[in-house]
C-alpha positions as CSV (number, residue, x, y, z in Angstrom):
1,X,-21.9,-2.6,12.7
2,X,-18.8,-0.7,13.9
3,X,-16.8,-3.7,14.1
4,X,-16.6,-4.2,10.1
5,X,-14.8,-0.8,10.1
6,X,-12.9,-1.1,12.8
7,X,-11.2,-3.9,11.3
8,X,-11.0,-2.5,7.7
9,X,-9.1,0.5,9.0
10,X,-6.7,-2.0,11.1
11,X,-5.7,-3.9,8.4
12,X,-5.3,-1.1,6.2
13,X,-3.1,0.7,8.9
14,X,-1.1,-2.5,8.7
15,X,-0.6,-2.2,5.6
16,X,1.0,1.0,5.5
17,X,2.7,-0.3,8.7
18,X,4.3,-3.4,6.1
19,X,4.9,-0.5,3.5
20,X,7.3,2.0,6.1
21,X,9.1,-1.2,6.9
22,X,9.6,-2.7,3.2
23,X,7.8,-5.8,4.4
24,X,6.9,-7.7,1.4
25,X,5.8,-10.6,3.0
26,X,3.1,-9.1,5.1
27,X,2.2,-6.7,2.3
28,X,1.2,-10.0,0.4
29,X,-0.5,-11.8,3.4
30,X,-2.2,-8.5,3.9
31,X,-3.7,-8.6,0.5
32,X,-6.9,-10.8,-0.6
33,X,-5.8,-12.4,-3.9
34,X,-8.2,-9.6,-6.4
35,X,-6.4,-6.9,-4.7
36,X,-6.8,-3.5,-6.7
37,X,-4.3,-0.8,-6.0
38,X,-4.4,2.3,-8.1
39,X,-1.5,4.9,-8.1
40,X,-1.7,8.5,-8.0
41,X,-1.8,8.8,-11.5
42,X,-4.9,6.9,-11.5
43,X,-3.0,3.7,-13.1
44,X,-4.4,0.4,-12.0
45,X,-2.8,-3.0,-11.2
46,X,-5.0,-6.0,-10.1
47,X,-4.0,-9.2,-8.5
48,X,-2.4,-10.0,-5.3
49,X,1.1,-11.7,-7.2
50,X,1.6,-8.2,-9.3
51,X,0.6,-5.8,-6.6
52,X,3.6,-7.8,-4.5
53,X,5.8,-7.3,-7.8
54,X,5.3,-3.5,-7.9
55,X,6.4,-3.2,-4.6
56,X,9.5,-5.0,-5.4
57,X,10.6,-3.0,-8.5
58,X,9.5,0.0,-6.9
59,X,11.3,-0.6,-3.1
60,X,14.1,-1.5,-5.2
61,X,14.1,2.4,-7.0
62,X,12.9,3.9,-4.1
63,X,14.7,2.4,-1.0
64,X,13.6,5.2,1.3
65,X,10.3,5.0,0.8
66,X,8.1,5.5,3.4
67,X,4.0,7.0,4.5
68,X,2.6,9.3,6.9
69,X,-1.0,9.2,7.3
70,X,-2.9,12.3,7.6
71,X,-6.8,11.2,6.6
72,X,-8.8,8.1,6.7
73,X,-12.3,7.4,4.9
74,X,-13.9,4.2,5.0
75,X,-17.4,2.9,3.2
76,X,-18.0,-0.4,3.8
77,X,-14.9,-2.4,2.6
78,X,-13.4,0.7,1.0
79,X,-10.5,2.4,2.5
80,X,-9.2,6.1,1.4
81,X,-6.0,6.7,3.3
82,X,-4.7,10.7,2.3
83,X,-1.0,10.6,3.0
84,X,2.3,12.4,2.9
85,X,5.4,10.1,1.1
86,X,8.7,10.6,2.0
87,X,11.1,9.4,-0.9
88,X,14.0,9.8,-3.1
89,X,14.3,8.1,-6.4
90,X,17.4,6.2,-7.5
91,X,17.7,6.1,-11.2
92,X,19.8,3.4,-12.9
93,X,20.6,2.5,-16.2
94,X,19.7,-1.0,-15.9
């Protein structure tokens, strides 16, 4: 029974792995195809393809970006990951 968490907590540590590294392509192998994420201002965007596109724009504004884990909760297939972000947006007119 431990081994279904073990191994939602690895591949969600990989993810944030892929994120500190701007690693689009793992980010998307990473991700099943319904993928949900859900920002901090409770916004969601679902699908693997526009997940993958957020990261783009938002990599692109925020080159710096990068996570620090502090907290990890996992139920069943559920991961929470509670974080510090380290970042420094780049505004353009474009």
């Amino acid at each position: 029974m431990a081994g279904w968490r073990i191994r939602w907590e690895s591949v969600a540590r990989e993810f944030v792995k892929a994120i500190n590294r701007h690693d689009l392509e793992t980010l998307a192998t990473l991700m099943p195809e319904e993928h949900r994420f859900i920002d901090s201002l409770g916004r969601v965007v679902e699908g693997r393809e526009k997940v993958r596109a957020g990261w783009v724009e938002y990599f692109r504004m925020v080159s710096d970006y990068s996570i620090e884990l502090q907290e990890t909760f996992i139920r069943g297939p559920v991961v929470v990951m509670l974080d510090w972000r380290r970042a420094v947006m780049r505004w353009t007119d474009n």
